[in-house]
C-alpha positions, 0 to 999 in steps of 0.5 A: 485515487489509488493504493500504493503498497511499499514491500520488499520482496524477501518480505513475508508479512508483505507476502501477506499483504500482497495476497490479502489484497489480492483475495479482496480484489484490491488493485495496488501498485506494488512498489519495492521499496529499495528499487524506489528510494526517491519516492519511499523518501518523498513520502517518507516510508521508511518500513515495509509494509506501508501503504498509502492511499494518494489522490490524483495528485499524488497527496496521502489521503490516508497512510499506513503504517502496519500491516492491513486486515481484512475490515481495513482492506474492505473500507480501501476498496469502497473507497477506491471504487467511488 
């Protein structure tokens, strides 16, 4: 399981984000989302920020699509640690 997190650098709520992440201990995988087209339009991310939590396989167990806060953020992280 894990996070990804769709941004653009120039950003501010995805600066934000990125940081509330981080305050939290989340790991992520930080993705820009013009340097990624292919994959923001095989998962059909078209804003940012949009985070995704995808399995293993790459399936979206749970999408995104707004800035987190901080509950969100806790509830993402007791499920990526189990």
């Amino acid at each position: 399981m894990k996070l990804l997190l769709f941004k653009n650098s120039s950003c501010k709520t995805c600066q934000r984000q990125e940081e509330l992440l981080k305050q939290h201990g989340v790991q992520y995988v930080p993705l820009e989302l013009f340097k990624n087209r292919d994959l923001a339009r095989r998962y059909g991310v078209t804003d940012v920020p949009t985070s995704l939590l995808v399995d293993d396989d790459n399936n979206v167990v749970k999408r995104y699509n707004f800035p987190l806060n901080s509950k969100q953020i806790e509830n993402i992280n007791v499920f990526l640690q189990n």
